[in-house]
C-alpha positions as CSV (number, residue, x, y, z in Angstrom):
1,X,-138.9,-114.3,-222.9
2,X,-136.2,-116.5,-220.7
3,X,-138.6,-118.0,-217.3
4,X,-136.8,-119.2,-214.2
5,X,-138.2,-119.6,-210.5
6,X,-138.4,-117.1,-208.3
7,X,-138.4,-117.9,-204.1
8,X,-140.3,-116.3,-201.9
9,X,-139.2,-116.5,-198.5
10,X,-141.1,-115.7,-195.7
11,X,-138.7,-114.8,-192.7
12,X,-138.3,-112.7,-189.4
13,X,-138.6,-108.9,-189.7
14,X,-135.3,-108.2,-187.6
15,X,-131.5,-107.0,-188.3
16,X,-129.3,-109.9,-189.9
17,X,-131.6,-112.5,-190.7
18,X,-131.4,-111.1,-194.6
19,X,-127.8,-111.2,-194.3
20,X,-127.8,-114.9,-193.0
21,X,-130.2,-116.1,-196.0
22,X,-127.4,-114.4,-198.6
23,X,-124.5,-115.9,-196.8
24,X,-126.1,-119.1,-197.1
25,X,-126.6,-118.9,-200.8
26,X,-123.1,-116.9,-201.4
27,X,-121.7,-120.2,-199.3
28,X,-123.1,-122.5,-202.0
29,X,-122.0,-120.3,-204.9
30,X,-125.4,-118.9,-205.4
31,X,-125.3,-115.6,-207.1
32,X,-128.7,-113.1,-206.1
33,X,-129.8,-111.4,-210.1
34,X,-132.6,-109.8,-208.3
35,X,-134.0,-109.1,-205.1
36,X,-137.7,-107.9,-203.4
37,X,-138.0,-107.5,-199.6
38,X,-140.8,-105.7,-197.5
39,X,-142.3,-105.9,-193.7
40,X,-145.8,-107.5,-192.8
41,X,-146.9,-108.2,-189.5
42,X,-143.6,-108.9,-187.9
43,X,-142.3,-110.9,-190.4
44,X,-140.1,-110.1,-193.9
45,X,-141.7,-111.7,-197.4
46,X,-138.2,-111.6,-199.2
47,X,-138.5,-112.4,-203.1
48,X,-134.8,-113.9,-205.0
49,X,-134.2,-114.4,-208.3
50,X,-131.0,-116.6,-208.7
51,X,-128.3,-118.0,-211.1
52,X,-129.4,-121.5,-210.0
53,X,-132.8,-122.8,-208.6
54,X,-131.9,-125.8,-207.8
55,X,-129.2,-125.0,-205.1
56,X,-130.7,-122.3,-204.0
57,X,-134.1,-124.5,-203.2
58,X,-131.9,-127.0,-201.3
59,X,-130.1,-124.0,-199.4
60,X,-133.6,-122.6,-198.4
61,X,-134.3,-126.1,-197.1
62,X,-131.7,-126.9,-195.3
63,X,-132.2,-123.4,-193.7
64,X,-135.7,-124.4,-192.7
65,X,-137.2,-121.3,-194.4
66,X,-141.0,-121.0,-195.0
67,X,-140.5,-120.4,-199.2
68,X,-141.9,-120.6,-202.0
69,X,-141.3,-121.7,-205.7
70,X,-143.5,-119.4,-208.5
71,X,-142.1,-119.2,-212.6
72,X,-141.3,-115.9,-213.5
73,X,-140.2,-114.3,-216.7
74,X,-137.7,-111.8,-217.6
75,X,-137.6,-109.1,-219.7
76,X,-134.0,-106.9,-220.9
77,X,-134.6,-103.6,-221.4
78,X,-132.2,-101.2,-222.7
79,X,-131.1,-97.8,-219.7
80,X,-133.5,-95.5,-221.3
81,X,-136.2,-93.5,-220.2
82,X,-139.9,-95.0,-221.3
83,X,-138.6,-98.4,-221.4
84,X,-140.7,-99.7,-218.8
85,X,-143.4,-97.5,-220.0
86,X,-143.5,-99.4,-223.4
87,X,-143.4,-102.8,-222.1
88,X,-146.0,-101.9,-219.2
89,X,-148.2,-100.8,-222.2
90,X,-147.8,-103.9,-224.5
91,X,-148.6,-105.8,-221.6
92,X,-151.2,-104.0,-221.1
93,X,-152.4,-103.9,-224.8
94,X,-152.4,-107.9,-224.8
95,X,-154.4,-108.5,-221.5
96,X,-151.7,-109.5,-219.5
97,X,-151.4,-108.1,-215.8
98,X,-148.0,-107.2,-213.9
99,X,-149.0,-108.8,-209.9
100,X,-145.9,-107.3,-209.1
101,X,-142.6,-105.9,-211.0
102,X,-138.5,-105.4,-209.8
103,X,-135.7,-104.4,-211.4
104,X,-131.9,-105.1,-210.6
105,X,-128.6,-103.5,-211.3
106,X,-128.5,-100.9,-208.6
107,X,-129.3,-101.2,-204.5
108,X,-132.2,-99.4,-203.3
109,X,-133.2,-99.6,-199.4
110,X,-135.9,-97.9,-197.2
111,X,-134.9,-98.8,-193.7
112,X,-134.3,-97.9,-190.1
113,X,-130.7,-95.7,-190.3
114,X,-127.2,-96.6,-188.8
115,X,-126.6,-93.8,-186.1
116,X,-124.0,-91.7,-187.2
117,X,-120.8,-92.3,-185.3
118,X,-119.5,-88.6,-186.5
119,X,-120.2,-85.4,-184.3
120,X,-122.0,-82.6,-185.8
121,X,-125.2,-82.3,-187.6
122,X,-123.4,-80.8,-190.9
123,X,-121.4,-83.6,-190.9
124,X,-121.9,-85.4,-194.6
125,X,-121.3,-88.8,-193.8
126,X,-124.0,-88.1,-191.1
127,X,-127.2,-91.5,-191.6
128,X,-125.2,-93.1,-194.4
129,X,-123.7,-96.6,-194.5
130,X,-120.6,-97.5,-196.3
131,X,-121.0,-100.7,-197.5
């Protein structure tokens, strides 16, 4: 199985600082293969898996971000149901914990929601975001 470093960046819980970290790294020609965030006390722990650690560290420095570096492998599975399923039980089978598991490919978000700038509550663009 390939390893590369993952970063985990500790950052404030508020509207655009996310943003700001992945211009930084788009800036440098940094391209994001995966990405983790969540809330805690205030504060965002935001995980990145990226195309090249060693850019990326000096981005995150020169950005004066609290991070950290941790080796992490990955695994290609085929788009099929009970993939993760099998590979959760071989680990499983040879002693070997998950402390934590992402996927990438596809956006999903849980957040506070854009008002809706249309009128009507049957309106169907009503608490989405184009992006």
């Amino acid at each position: 199985m390939p390893a590369t470093k993952e970063f985990t960046v500790l950052m404030e819980d508020r509207p655009g600082t996310l943003g700001k970290v992945c211009r930084a790294l788009a800036d440098r020609k940094i391209n994001i293969l995966a990405l983790q965030s969540f809330p805690i006390g205030g504060k965002s722990v935001t995980r990145f898996i990226v195309d090249n650690p060693t850019t990326a560290k000096s981005v995150l420095d020169s950005e004066r971000l609290t991070h950290t570096e941790t080796e992490v492998v990955q695994v290609k599975l085929p788009h099929r149901p009970g993939e993760i399923a099998r590979v959760a039980a071989r680990l499983g089978e040879a002693n070997i914990g998950a402390w934590y598991v992402y996927a990438s490919g596809l956006l999903w978000c849980r957040g506070s929601q854009p008002s809706c700038t249309h009128s009507g509550p049957s309106c169907s663009r009503r608490g989405r975001l184009t992006i």
